[in-house]
N, C-alpha and C positions, 0 to 999 in steps of 0.2 A: 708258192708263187715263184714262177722265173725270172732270171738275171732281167734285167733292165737297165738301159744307157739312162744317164741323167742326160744327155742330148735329145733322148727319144721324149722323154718324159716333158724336156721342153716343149719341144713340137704341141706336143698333147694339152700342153696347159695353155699354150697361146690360142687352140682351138678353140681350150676348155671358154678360158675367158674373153675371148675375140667378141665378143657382142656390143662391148664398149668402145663406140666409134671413132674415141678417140687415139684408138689401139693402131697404129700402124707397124709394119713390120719392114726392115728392110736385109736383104742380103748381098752378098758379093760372088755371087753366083755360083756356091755352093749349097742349096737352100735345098738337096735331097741329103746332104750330107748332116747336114746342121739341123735338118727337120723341119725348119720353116717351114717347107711345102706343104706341113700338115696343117698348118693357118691359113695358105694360098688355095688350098682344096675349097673353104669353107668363105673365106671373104677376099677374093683373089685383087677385088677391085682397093683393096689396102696395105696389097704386097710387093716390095718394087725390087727388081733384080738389078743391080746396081753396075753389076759387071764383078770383073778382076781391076777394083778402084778403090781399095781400103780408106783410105784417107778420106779420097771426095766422099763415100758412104758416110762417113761419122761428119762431114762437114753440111751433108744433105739432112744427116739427123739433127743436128743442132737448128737447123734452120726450121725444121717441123717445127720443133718442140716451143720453138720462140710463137707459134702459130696455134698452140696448145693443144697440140699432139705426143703425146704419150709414146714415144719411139722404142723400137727396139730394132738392135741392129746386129746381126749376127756373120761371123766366118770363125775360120780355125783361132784358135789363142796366139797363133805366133803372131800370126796376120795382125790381129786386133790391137791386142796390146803392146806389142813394136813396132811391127811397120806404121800404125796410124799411132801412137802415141801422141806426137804431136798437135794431131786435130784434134783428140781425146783430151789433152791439157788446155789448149788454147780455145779450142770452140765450143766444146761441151765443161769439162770441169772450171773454168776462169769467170763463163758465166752462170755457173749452175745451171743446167738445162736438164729438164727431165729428159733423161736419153737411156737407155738402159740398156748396155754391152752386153750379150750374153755370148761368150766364145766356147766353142767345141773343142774337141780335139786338146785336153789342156795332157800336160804330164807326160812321162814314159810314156805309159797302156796306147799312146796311135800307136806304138809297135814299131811294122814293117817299113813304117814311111822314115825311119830315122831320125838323128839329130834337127836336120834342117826344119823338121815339122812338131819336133817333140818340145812343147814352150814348159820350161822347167824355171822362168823367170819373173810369169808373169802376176806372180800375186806382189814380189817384190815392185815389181813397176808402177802397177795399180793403186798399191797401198800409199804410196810415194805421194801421189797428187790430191792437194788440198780437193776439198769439197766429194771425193770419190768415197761410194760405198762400196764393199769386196766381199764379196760375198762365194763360197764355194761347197757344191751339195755332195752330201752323199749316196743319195738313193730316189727312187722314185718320186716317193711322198714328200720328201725333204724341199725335193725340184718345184714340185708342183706348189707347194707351198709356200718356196720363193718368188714365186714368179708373181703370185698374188700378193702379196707383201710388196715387188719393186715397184706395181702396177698401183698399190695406194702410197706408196712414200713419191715426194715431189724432190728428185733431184737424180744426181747421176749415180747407176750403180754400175758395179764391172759383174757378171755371176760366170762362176769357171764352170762347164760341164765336162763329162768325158767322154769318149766311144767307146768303152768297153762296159758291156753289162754286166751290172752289178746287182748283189741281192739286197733285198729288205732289211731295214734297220728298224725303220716308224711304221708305228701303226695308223689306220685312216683316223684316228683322235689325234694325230699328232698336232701340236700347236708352235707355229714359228713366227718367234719375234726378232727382227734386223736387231744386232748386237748383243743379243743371247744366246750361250752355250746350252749346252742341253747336257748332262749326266744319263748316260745309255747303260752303264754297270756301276755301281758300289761298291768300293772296296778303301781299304786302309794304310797302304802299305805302300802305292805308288799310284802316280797319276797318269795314264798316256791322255794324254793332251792333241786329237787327230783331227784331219778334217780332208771332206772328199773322200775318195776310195780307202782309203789307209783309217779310214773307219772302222770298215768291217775287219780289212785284218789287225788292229787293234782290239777289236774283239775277241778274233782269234787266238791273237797272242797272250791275252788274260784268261784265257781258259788254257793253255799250254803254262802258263805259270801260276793260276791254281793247283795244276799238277806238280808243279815244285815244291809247293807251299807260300806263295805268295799271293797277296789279295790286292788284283790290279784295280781299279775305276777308271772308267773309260768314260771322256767326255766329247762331246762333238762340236766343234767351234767351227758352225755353219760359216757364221761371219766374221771374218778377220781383220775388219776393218769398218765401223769402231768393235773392239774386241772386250769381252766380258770379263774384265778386271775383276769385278766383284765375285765371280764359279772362280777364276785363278786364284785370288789370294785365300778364298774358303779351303782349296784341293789344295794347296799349299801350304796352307793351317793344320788340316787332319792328316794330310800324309806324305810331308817331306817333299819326298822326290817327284818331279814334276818329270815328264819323258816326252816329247812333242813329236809329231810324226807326220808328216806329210809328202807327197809324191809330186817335189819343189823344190828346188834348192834349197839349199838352208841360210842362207845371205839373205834374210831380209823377208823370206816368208812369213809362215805361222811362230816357228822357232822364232824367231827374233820379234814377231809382235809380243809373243808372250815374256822374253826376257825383258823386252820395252817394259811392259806392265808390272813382270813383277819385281825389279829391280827398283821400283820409284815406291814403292807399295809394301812390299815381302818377299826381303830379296831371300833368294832358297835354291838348293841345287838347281839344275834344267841340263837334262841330257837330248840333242837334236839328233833325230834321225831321218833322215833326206836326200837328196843326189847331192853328192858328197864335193861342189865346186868342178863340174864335171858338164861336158854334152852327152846325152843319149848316143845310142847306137842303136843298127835296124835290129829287131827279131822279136818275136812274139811275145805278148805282155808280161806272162808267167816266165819268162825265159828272162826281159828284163826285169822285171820287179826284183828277182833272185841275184841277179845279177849287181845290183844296186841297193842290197843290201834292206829290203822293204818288204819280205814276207814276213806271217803273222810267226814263225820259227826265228828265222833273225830280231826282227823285235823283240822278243821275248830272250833269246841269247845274252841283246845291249841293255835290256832292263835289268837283267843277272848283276853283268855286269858294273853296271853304273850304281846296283845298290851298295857292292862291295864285298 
């Protein structure tokens, strides 16, 4: 199977489930970027191109939803969860509105487009506001199985996607439930703790430390908010060191939901690995991921490390 964007995968799934009329879609006028157009191909007459109008979009989506329509509303992550923050807090999460943010473009991996476009904050921001669900995939199947999950839960969710194609984690069995982790490797020795693309190279990086002699488990915390306290304080039970990884700052992302958790819980080491308090710079994914200290060789390096 070939790489695949969790952005594409969107597109795909809103096609998939677009039959349900109460599914409207809206964008801010990047809707071949963000994939929506692959919804707009099939039910064009429940897709609205909003402009270059972040804020009024999420304020036109609050008002559907009060109308019991099922929204979704999509542009880049910078866009969404900063610039519209505010209409995101006061008009969708204040009155719980079924509204469902899906943002592109999250992380380093846009690459070329730079700091300005590179949103390295936004799980912190999202997680932040009462009533919001945070959700961030890693693959294909994961996507698609979010999207059906936002489409039956009744309230507001945020889901991060990326542009950069990614390989296969789940199989077509796979089962997603909002606030469950999922265990993708078994091991005894240490935990990486990932979510989003930093999935697979977490993967990675337990097979490069198998080679050491170390037995990583790898788990994927689709959803970061509310977050699966009960897999953390288990992985935390059997194997110490906890290692979190995500392609996000470390202020208040996955890192800090999970020392939220396991500090009131089981409290136990936790080593984060993340954009290090930092903006992006432009250049190709692989070029920053490396850069930023996030390949599945460096992970594996700071889990050396961090055992002692």
């Amino acid at each position: 199977m070939g790489k695949v964007a969790t952005r594409e995968a969107y597109g795909n799934a809103l096609a998939q489930y677009g039959a349900d009329e109460r599914i409207v879609v809206l964008d801010a006028d990047l809707s071949k970027s963000t994939k929506t157009d692959t919804f707009k191909k099939v039910y064009p007459e429940r897709h609205f191109n909003m402009g270059i109008a972040e804020a009024d979009m999420m304020c036109v989506a609050a008002g559907l939803a009060t109308c019991g329509k099922i929204v979704f509303a999509s542009t880049f992550a910078i866009f969404a969860a900063e610039r519209a923050c505010e209409q995101i807090r006061n008009s969708i999460c204040y009155p719980k509105l079924n509204v469902k943010i899906c943002a592109t473009h999250a992380g380093l991996t846009v690459g070329e487009d730079g700091a300005s476009h590179q949103c390295v904050e936004d799980l912190a921001v999202m997680r932040a506001l009462p009533n919001m669900t945070v959700i961030s995939t890693c693959d294909e199947i994961e996507t698609n199985r979010a999207i059906k999950a936002a489409i039956d839960y009744d309230g507001p969710v945020y889901i991060r996607l990326g542009r950069l194609g990614v390989e296969a984690v789940h199989g077509e069995d796979f089962k997603f439930e909002i606030g469950k982790g999922v265990t993708v490797r078994d091991g005894k020795d240490v935990t990486l703790v990932a979510t989003g693309l930093m999935v697979q190279e977490s993967l990675k990086a337990a097979e490069i430390l198998a080679g050491k002699g170390v037995d990583a488990r790898v788990v994927d915390i689709h959803t970061v908010k509310p977050i699966d306290t009960e897999l953390l304080v288990k992985c935390a039970k059997e194997t110490g060191l906890i290692v979190t990884v995500e392609e996000h700052n470390i202020s208040g992302g996955l890192g800090g939901a999970v020392c939220e958790a396991l500090s009131e819980n089981y409290p136990c080491k936790v080593k984060m690995i993340g954009v290090q308090e930092k903006f992006g710079k432009s250049g190709t994914p692989a070029a920053l991921l490396e850069k930023y200290g996030l390949t599945a060789e460096q992970i594996a390096e700071k889990v050396i490390a961090a055992k002692g």
